[in-house]
C-alpha positions in Angstrom: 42.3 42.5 -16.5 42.6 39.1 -17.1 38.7 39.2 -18.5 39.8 41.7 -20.8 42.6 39.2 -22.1 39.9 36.5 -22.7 38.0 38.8 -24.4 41.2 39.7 -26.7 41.8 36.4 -27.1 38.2 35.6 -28.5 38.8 38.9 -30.6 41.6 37.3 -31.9 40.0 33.8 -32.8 36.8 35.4 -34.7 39.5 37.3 -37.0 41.2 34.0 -37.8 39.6 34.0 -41.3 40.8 37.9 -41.8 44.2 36.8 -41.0 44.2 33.8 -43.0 42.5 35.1 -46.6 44.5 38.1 -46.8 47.4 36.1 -46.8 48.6 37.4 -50.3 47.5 40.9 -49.8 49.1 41.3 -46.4 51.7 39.2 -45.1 52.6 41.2 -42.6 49.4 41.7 -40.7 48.5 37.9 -41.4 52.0 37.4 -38.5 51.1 40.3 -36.8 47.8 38.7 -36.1 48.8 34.9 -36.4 51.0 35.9 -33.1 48.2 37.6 -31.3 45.7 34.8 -32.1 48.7 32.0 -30.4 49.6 34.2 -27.5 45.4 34.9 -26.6 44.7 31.5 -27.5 47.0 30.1 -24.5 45.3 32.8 -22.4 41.8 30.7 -23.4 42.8 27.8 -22.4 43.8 28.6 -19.2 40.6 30.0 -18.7 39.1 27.0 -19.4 41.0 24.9 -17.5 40.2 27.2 -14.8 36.4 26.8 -15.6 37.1 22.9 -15.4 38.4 23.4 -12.2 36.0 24.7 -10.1 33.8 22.7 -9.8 36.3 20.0 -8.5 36.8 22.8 -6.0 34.2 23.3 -5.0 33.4 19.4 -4.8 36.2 18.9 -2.0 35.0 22.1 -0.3 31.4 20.8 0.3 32.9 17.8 1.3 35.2 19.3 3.4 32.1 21.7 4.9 30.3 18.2 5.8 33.6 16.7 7.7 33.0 20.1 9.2 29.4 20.0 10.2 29.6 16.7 11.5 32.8 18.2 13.9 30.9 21.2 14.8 27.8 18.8 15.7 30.2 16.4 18.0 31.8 19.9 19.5 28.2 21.4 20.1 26.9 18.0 21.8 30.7 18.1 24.1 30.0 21.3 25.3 26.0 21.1 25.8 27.2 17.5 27.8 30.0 20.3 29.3 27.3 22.7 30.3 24.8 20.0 32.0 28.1 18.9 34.3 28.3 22.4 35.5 24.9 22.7 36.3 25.2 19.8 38.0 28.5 21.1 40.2 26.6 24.1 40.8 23.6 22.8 42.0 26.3 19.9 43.9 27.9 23.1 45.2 24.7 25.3 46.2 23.9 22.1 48.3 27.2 22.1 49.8 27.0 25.5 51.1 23.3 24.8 52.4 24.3 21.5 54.3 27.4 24.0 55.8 25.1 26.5 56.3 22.8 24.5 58.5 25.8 22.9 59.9 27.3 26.3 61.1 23.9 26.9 62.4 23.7 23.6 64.0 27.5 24.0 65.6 26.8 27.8 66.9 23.6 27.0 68.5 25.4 23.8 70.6 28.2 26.2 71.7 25.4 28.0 73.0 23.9 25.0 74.8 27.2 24.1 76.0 27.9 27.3 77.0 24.8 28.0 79.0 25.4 24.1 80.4 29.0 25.4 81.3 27.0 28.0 83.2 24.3 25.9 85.2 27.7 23.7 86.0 29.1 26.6 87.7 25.9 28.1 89.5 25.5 23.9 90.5 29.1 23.6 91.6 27.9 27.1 93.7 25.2 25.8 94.9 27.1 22.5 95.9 29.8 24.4 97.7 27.1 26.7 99.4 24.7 23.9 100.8 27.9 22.2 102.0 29.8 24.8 103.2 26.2 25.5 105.5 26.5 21.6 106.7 29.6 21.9 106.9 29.2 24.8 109.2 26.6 23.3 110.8 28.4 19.7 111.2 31.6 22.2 113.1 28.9 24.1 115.3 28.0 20.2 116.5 31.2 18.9 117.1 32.3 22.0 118.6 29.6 22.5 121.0 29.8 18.3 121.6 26.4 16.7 119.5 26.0 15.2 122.9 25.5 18.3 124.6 23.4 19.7 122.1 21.3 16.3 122.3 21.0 16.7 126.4 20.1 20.7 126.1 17.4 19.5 123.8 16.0 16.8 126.2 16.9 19.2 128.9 14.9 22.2 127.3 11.7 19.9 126.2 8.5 20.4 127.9 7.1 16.5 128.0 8.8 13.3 126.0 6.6 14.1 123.3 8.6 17.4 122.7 11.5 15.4 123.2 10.8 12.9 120.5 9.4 15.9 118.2 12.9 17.9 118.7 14.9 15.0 118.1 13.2 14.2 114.4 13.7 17.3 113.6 17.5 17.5 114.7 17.3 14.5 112.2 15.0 15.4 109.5 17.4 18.9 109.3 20.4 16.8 108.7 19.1 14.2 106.5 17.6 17.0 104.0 21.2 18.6 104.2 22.5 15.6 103.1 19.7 14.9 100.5 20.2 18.7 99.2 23.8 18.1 98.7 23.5 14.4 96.6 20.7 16.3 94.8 23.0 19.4 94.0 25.8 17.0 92.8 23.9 14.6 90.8 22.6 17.8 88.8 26.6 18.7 88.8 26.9 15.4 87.1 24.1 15.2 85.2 25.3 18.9 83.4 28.8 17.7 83.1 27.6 14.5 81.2 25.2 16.4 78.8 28.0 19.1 78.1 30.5 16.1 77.1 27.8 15.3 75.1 27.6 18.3 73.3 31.0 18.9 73.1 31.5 15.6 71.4 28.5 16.5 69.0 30.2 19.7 68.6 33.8 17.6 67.2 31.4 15.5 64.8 30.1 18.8 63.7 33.3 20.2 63.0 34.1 17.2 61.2 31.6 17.4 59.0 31.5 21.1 58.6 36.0 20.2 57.8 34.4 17.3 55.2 31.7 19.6 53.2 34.5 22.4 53.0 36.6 19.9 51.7 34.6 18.3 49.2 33.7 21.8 48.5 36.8 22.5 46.8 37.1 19.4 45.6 33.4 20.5 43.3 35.1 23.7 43.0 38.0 22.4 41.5 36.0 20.1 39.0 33.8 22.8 38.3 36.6 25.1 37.5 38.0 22.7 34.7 34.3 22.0 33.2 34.6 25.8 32.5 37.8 26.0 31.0 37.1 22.7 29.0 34.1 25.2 28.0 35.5 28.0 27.0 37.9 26.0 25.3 35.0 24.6 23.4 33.6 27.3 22.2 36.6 29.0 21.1 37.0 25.3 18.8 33.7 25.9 18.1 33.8 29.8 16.8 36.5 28.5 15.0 35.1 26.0 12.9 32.3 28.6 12.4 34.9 30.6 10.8 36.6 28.3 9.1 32.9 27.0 7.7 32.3 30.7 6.9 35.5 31.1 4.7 34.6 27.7 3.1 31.1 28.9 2.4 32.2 32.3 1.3 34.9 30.4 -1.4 32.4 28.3 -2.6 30.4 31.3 -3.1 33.0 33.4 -4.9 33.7 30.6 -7.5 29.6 30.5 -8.4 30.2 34.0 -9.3 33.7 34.2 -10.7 32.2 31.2 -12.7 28.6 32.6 -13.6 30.6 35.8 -14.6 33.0 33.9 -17.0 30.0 32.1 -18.7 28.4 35.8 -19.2 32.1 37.0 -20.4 31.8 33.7 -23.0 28.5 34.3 -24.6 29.2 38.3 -24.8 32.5 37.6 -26.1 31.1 34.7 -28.5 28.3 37.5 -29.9 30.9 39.8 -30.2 33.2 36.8 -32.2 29.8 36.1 -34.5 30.0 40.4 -35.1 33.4 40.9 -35.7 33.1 37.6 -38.0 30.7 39.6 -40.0 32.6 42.3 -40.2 35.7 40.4 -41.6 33.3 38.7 -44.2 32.4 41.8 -45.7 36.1 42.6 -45.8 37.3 39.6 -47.3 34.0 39.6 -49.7 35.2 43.5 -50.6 38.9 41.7 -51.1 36.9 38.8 -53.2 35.4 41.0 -55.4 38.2 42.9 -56.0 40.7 40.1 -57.1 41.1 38.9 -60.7 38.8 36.0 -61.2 41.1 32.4 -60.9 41.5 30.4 -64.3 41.7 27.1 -62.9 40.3 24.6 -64.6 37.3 23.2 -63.1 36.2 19.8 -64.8 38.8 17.4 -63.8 39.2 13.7 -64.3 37.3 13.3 -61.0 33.8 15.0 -61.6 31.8 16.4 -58.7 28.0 16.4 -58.4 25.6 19.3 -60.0 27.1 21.8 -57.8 30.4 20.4 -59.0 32.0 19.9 -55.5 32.9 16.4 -54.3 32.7 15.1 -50.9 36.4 15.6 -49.5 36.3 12.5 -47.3 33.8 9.8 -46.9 32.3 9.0 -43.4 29.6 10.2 -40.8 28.4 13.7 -40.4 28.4 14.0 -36.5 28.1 17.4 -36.5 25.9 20.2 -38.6 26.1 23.5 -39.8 24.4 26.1 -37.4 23.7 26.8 -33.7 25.3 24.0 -31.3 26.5 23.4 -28.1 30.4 23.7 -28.4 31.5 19.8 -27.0 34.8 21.7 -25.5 34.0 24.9 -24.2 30.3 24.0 -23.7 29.1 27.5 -24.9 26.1 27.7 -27.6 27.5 29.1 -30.8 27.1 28.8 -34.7 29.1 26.1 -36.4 30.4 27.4 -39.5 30.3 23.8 -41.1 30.1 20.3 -40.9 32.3 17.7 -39.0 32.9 14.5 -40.9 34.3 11.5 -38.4 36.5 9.3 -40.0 39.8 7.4 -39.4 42.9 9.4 -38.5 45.6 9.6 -41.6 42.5 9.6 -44.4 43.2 11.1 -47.5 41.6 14.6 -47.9 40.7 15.7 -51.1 40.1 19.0 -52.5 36.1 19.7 -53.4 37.2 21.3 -56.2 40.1 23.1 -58.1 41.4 25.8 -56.9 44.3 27.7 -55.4 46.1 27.3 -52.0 44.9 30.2 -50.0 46.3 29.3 -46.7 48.0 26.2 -45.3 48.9 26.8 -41.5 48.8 26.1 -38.3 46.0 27.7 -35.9 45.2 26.7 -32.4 41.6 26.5 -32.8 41.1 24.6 -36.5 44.4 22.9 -36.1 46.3 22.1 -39.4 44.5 23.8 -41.6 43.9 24.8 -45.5 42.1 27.0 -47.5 41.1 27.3 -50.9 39.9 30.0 -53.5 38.2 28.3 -56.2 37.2 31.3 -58.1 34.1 33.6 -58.0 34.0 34.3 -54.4 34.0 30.6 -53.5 36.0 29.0 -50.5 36.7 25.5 -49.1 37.7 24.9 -45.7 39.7 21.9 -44.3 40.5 22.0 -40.5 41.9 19.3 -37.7 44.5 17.7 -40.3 47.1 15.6 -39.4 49.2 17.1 -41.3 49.3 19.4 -44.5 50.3 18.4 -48.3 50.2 21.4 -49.9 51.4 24.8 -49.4 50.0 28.6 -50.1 50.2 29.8 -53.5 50.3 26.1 -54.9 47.6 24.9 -57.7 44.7 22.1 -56.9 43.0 19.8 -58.7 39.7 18.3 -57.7 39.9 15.2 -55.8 44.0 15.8 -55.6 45.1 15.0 -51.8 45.7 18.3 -49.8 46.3 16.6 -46.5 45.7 13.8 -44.1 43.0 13.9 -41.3 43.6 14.0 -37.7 42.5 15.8 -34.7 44.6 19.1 -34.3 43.7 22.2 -33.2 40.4 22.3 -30.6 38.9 19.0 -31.6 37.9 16.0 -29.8 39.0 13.0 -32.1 40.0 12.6 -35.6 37.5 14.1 -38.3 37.2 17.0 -41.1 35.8 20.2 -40.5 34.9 21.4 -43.8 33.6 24.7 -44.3 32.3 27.1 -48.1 32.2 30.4 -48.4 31.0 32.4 -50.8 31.8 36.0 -51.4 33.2 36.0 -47.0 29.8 34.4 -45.8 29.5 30.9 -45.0 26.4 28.7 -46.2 26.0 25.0 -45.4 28.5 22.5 -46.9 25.8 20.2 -47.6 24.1 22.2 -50.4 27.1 21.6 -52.3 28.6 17.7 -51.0 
């Protein structure tokens, strides 16, 4: 819609030159059109202030994008930094459970050992009690039967003293192995008790350690835990400043196009403007030829050159007739005539006798005056300061019309001056 405006509004502007020569003929449609061609022409500019804008959008949008970047570069290093520290609890932990593992191996097979010491203790302890039990039994057959006795009935029962000597050793030997079977039976005892204190105590440092690993166990856990939140947190900051980089991107895109599109809309609405321009010359040329031809004098005191026009102000041409590069809008277009600089509040003169055509405001040529000099011929002064004549009124050649300024679409004080003959313009300076 609003493309549709612009083009309206450029529409409007090309039929400028309709509006303001058919002044006298149609009053009516000269306001009618005068009102369109102020209401598009504030629709213009705020396209082109639009146009202006973008690319000081699009400016602090890249810049913004490369505050972004670098963020998203110091993010991505955070969480590859994040994901190396839980690799490294992992591995921390996977050698945890391998030093508990061994350690649970280590404390099972010594409750075995211990267990089976328990049991040799017990079959020693057996075997203790047994052997002495048997000494014991033997010791109570002695005392009972009176060692004496048993001593004489030996001497008694031997054939020669050799016997005798040979039953007495033994008697002896018997009781001293007794006695050396029970000290070796309880120094086993002992030695078994000692060694499963010993493993029990190996057992409590096991458990210690197996209570330690658990513990630091956790402790990794627990670290490794937050390193995963801290990276999930991470990436959802970093999906998010992928979208918001996207969006940015995306915007940045968007105004290429709206942008490349509105410089397409200018040059088809600008060859439309140069059509519809022809169109209204032939118009006014029909309205030219039409109209009685005007009895002003043209040889006045101030005389002209062989075309008998005179140069309305003195000063530098700084811009031609024909194709340029507009210095506001930037589009290429034809320039209608010539732009004289000079100082603002210069006398204006008129090129030549004539009559007041149109003296008027307009948007785009500013203060503004046109005059029919007869034959089909037309001066245009544009970007005035301001105006001293009005439509209908008589002009002399060289007589001040108005002062010059820099109304309208113009970029500092100077003269647009523009002929036409019969609607069609040709360049000024065939005639100045």
């Amino acid at each position: 819609m609003f493309k549709k405006k612009y083009l309206c509004t450029f529409i409007s502007v090309s039929l400028l030159f309709t509006t303001v020569n058919v002044v006298y003929a149609a009053p009516s449609y000269v306001d009618k059109k005068e009102n369109e061609i102020q209401e598009n022409n504030k629709k213009i500019k705020d396209l082109e202030n639009r146009n202006k804008e973008i690319p000081k959008i699009q400016g602090d949008l890249k810049e913004e994008l490369n505050s972004l970047q670098v963020k998203l570069e110091e993010k991505e290093q955070q969480l590859e930094d994040t994901k190396s520290k839980i690799n490294h609890y992992e591995n921390e932990i996977a050698k945890i459970e391998e030093d508990i593992s061994s350690i649970s191996k280590d404390i099972k097979e010594t409750e075995d050992i211990i267990n089976k010491k328990i049991e040799e203790i017990k079959k020693r302890e057996e075997e203790e009690k047994e052997k002495e039990e048997i000494l014991g039994q033997r010791l109570r057959g002695m005392y009972i039967n009176n060692p004496t006795d048993a001593i004489l009935k030996a001497i008694l029962d031997s054939g020669d003293f050799g016997d005798l000597i040979s039953r007495v050793n033994n008697i002896s030997r018997m009781i001293k192995l007794d006695k050396e079977l029970i000290e070796e039976v309880r120094s086993m005892k002992e030695n078994l008790e000692n060694e499963r204190k010993g493993l029990e105590e190996e057992k409590v440092n096991l458990d210690k350690k197996m209570i330690s690993l658990s513990v630091n166990k956790e402790k990794v856990k627990s670290t490794q835990k937050e390193l995963l939140t801290e990276k999930d947190n991470g990436q959802s900051i970093i999906s998010d400043l992928n979208n918001i980089e996207k969006d940015k991107k995306s915007t940045i895109n968007k105004l290429d196009k709206e942008k490349s599109s509105n410089e397409q809309d200018v040059s088809k609405l600008v060859e439309f403007n140069d059509k519809a321009r022809s169109q209204i010359d032939n118009f006014i040329k029909n309205q030219i030829n039409n109209k009685p031809a005007d009895k002003t004098p043209q040889n006045d005191k101030e005389q002209g050159n062989s075309s008998g026009f005179i140069r309305p102000v003195d000063g530098t041409i700084t811009n031609g007739f024909g194709e340029r590069i507009h210095p506001i809008t930037g589009v290429k277009g034809m320039h209608h005539g010539v732009d004289i600089a000079v100082g603002r509040g210069t006398p204006i003169k008129a090129a030549q006798g004539g009559t007041v055509i149109t003296a008027t405001y307009n948007d785009i040529y500013g203060n503004m005056i046109i005059l029919s000099h007869g034959n089909g011929v037309q001066t245009v002064y544009a970007h005035a300061d301001s105006l001293n004549v009005s439509a209908g009124q008589q002009v002399k050649q060289g007589q001040v019309i108005a002062k010059v300024g820099s109304t309208g679409m113009s970029t500092g004080p100077h003269l647009h001056f523009e002929v036409r003959i019969n609607g069609s313009v040709v360049n000024p300076m065939s005639y100045i």
